[in-house]
Each structure stands twice: as structure tokens, then as C-alpha cells.
N, C-alpha and C positions, 0 to 999 in steps of 0.2 A: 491485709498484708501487714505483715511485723515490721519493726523499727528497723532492723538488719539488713530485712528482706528489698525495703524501700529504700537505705542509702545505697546497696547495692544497685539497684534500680536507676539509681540515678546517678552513681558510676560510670555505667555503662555509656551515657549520652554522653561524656567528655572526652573522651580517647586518651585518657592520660598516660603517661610514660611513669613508671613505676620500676624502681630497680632492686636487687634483693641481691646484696653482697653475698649471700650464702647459697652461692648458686648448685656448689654439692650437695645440700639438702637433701635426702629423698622428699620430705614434706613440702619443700618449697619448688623442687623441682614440679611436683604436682600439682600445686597451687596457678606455678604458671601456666603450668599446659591448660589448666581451670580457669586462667583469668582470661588465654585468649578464646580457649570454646563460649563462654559468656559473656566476653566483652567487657569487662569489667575495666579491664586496663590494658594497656601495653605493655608486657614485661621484658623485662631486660637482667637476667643471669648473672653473675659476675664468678670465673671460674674458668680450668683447664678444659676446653669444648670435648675434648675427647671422652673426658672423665666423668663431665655432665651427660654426654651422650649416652655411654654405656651405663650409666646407674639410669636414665630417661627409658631407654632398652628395657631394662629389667623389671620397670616398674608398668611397661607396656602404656606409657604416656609419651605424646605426640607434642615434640618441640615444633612443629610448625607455628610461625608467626613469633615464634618466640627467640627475642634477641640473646646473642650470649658474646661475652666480651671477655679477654684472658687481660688483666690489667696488663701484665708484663709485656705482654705484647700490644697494647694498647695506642695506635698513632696520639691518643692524647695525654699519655703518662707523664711528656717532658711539660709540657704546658703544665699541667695540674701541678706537677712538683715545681715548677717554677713560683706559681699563684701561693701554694702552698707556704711555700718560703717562706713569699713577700709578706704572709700573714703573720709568720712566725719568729721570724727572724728576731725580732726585739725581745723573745723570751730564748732564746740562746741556738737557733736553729739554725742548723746548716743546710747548704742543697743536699747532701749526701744522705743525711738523714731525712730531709726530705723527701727522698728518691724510697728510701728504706718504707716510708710510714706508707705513701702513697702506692706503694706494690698491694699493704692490706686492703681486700678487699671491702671492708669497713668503711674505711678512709678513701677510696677511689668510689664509691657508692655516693657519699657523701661530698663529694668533690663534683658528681656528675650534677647533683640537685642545688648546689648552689651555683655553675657553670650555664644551668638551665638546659641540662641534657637528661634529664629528669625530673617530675613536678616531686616527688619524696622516696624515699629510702625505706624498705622493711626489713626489718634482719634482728635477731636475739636468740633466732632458735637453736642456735650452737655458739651464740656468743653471750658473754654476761652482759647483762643493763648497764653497767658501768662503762666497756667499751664501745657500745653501741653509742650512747653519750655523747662520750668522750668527741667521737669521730662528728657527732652532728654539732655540739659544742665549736671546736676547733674548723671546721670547714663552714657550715651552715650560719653560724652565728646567732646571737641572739632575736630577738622580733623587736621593734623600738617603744618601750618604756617597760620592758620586762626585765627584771634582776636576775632571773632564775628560770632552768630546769626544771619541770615537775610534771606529772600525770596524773590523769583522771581515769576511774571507773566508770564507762554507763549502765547504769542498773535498769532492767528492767524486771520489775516487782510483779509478780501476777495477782491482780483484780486493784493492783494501784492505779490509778487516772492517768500518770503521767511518766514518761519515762523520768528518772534522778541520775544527777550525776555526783560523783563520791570524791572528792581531792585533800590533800594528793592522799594517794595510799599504794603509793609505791616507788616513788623516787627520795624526797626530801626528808629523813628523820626529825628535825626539830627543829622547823622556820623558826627563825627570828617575824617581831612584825612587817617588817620592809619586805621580807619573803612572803608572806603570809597573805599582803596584800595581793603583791605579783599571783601567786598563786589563786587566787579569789578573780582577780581580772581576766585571768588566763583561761581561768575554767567556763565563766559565763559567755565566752565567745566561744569555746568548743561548746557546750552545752545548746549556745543559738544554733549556730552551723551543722550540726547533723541531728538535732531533733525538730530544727524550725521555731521551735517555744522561744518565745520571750524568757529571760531566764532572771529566775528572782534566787537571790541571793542569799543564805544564813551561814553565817561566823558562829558554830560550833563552837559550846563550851561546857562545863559544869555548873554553870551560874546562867542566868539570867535576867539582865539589867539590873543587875548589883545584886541580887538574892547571897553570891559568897565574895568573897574578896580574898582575893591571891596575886602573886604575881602572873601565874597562867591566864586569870583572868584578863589580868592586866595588857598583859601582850594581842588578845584577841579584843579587846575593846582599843587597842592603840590601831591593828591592823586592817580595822573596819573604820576607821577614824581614815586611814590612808586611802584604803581601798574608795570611799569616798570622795574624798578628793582626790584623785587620779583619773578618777572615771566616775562624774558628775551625773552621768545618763543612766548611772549601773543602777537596778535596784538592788540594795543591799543592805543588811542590817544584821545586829550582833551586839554583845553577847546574847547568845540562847542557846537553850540546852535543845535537844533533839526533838522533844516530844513538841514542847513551844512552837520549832520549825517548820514541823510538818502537820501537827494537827489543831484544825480554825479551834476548835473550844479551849484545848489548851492554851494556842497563840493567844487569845483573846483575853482569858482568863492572866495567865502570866506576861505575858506585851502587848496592853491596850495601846492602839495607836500605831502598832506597827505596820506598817504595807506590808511584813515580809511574813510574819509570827501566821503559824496554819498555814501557809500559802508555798514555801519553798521547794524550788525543784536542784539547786543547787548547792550540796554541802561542804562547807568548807571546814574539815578536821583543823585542830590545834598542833596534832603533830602524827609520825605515821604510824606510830602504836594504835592512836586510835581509828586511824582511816582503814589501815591494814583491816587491821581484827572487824571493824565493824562492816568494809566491804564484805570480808569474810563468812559473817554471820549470818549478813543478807541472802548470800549463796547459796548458802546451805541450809541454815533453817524457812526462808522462805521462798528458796526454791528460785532466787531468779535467776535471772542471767545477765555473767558479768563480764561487759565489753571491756580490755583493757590489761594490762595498762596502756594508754593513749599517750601518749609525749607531748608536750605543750610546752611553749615557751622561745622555741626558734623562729629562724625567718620561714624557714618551707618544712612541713615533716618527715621527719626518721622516726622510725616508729619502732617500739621494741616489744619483741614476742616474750611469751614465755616460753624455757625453752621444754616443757610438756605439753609444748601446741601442735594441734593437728593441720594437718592441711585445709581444711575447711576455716581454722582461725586465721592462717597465713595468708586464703584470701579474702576474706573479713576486716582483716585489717589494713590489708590492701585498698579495700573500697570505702575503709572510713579515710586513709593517708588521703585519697584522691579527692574526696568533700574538703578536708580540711587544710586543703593547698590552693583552691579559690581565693 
């Protein structure tokens, strides 16, 4: 059984409540009629019933079990826009606009999973990453000792040992170290939580324990210096270059001494030129497969699709959102 195959697997035993602001989807409308035939989750539509119904019709997919909520008509729209407010208020908000944000169904998605009427929120496939964000940002809020937003890839390499996980490489263009760190922290407990591994740490760079000297360098040896001390239990270690990280002769040969050099299953990019492109690389020149992008860094997850995802990703990432709200 695949890595995929098992956290779905184990989806399934939780019943989790799962909500998908982009209830007119045809993709997502699929997904759901998919997550209750397998149990994967409980889905929750967000959307004009009528509207959902007749594209469900046409796509010859069976809304049974499957919840559907019109926010506008929502018995709990005045509360959330109240909550809402109260959240906002000090950055210049009013109820009215409150009332206005919370009609989106982005933002009523994300209102439901912090209210605890949903364990997290999937939605991107017709909305950009930015407002998907935005809405788990401002409603959901941060997880306590995270600075930042960010996502991970899970890579699964064929004939590599272990699943890797890739960050960020698709939310944060150019952490700073404070970020960097957050980012490093963030990743090692998604990377615990849906592979089970112990997850060992490398801070990515073009150097390796001083081999160049840059400011770049600079920045990834200050945020492995943080990462450290923030999280004393992490194993973690950095600068290193790629080859260092992943493979023992190299590690050994250029980072005697490291716990991490050959051994790592979790990479930490310097910025997302390079996470990007080299998730990307991974893909396609050797074939694997790339879970993500994975959202990290709130209190519960909103998760963002890409929006060329199929319904088989929308509940894929359904059933990672569900591990990753334990």
C-alpha cells in the first residue's frame, strides 16, 4: 500500500467534517460524492443548493450524505460576522463589511473550521492561493510559535527509501531567517504526521559548513541557529548543500559529525526559486509524485489546490487536511 493510499486509509477511521468553499466545482462537487462513497470524510459544499444540484445531475454524482450550505442563507452568517468583526475591528473593520467578507464562501469555509464546525477547509481550484490565505490567515489564525504561512511538497521518489518532504515551494518567495526557521519547524511536524517517520532536518544551501561565504549563506546558517533553539527535540542541521543531505558518503565526506548530512528526509529551500524549480524537477525528471502544495502554519488546515487539479487531488487532499487537524 502507497503513502497516499494509507493516509487515505486512515482518513477514513475519523469521520472528519471537511468543508470545500467551492461547492460549484464540477471537480469538487465529485470529490465530495467520493469522499462520502469512501468514507474518507464528511463533506460539507458551500454554495446555491439548486446550482450544486443541477451541475451534481449532470455529472451523474450522488449528493447523498453530502452537506450543502447557501452562506447567505446561513442560520449562522450573523454570528460568524459578528466573531469576524471582533477579530478585525482594530484593523479598520466594520460589521457591514464584515457581513460583505463573510457572504464569501472562502471566508464562511474558514469561519466554519475555526468555530469547530469543521476540522479544515479545501478550496483553490477556482480560487488563487492568495485568497484561499488570505481567508485561513484572517479567520483561522496562526498555530502558536509560527511567524508565517508556508507549504510543503511530499515527494514520493521511486526506488528512494523514504518518502521527502520539499518546503516551501509554493507559498513564501524570500524568508527572511525568522521565517525560515518557522518554516523548518512547520515542516518537520507535517512531514511526522502523514508519513509516521521521525523527520530529520537539512537547511539547504550552496555551501556547506562554511565551504562559501555569502550573505545567503548567512541567512540559512542564522535560521538553523533559530530553528534550533525553538525546537530543542528537532533534529536539524545546516548549512548543506543537497548532495550532503541526502547522500551518507557525501554527508560524511563533507559534514563529519552531522546527525543530519546522508540521512535527511526533510528539505528546507533558502527561498522559492529554489524549492519551486527543484520540486519541479523532481517530477518530472524522476518521475515522482508531488503531494501539495500542503498549507502549514495555522491553528487547523485550509488547504489550497492547484487550480489544474482533478478530483482525485481534491480528495487527496482532503484526506491529508483530515491527518493534519489531529
Amino acid at each position: 500500500m502507497g503513502l497516499i493510499e494509507r493516509i487515505q486509509d486512515k482518513s477514513k477511521g475519523m469521520g472528519k467534517r471537511v468543508v470545500f468553499p467551492e461547492g460549484v466545482d464540477e471537480r469538487t462537487i465529485q470529490a465530495a460524492a467520493g469522499a462520502v462513497r469512501t468514507g474518507i470524510c464528511q463533506p460539507t459544499l458551500l454554495g446555491t443548493e439548486k446550482e450544486i444540484r443541477e451541475k451534481a445531475k449532470g455529472l451523474n454524482a450522488s449528493l447523498d450524505g453530502v452537506q450543502i450550505i447557501n452562506p447567505a442563507s446561513s442560520d449562522k452568517l450573523e454570528r460568524f460576522v459578528q466573531v469576524y468583526f471582533d477579530l478585525r475591528k482594530n484593523k479598520g473593520m466594520t460589521i457591514e463589511l464584515a457581513r460583505e467578507t463573510l457572504l464569501k464562501p472562502l471566508f464562511f469555509g474558514a469561519m466554519m473550521v475555526r468555530e469547530g464546525m469543521a476540522a479544515c477547509s479545501v478550496a483553490g481550484a477556482i480560487n488563487t492561493t492568495g485568497d484561499v490565505l488570505r481567508a485561513g490567515i484572517h479567520c483561522v489564525g496562526m498555530a502558536e510559535g509560527i511567524s508565517i504561512v508556508s507549504s510543503t511538497f511530499l515527494m514520493i521518489v521511486p526506488d528512494w527509501p523514504c518518502p521527502l518532504t520539499y518546503a516551501d515551494a509554493g507559498v513564501v518567495p524570500d524568508p527572511n531567517a525568522d521565517q525560515l526557521a518557522s518554516i523548518a519547524i512547520s515542516s518537520a511536524r507535517t512531514h511526522e504526521r502523514l508519513t509516521g517517520d521521525k523527520p530529520i532536518v537539512a537547511m539547504l544551501s550552496f555551501s556547506t559548513y562554511g565551504s562559501a561565504t555569502h550573505a545567503r549563506v548567512d541567512k540559512v546558517k542564522e535560521a538553523t541557529r533559530l530553528a534550533k533553539e525553538r525546537a530543542p527535540s528537532l533534529l536539524v542541521d545546516g548549512e548543506l548543500q543537497a548532495d550532503a543531505a541526502l547522500v551518507p558518503s557525501v554527508g560524511t565526506k563533507k559534514a563529519p559529525g552531522s546527525a543530519v548530512a546522508g540521512k535527511a528526509n526533510v528539505l528546507i529551500f533558502p527561498d522559492l526559486d529554489s524549492g519551486n524549480i527543484a520540486y519541479k524537477l523532481t517530477q518530472r525528471l524522476a518521475k515522482a509524485q508531488a503531494l501539495g502544495p500542503l498549507v502549514q502554519g495555522l491553528k487547523s488546515p485550509v488547504m489550497d489546490l492547484s487550480r489544474g487539479c482533478s478530483a482525485d487531488d481534491v480528495l487527496n487532499v482532503a484526506s491529508i487536511a483530515c491527518i493534519l487537524s489531529e
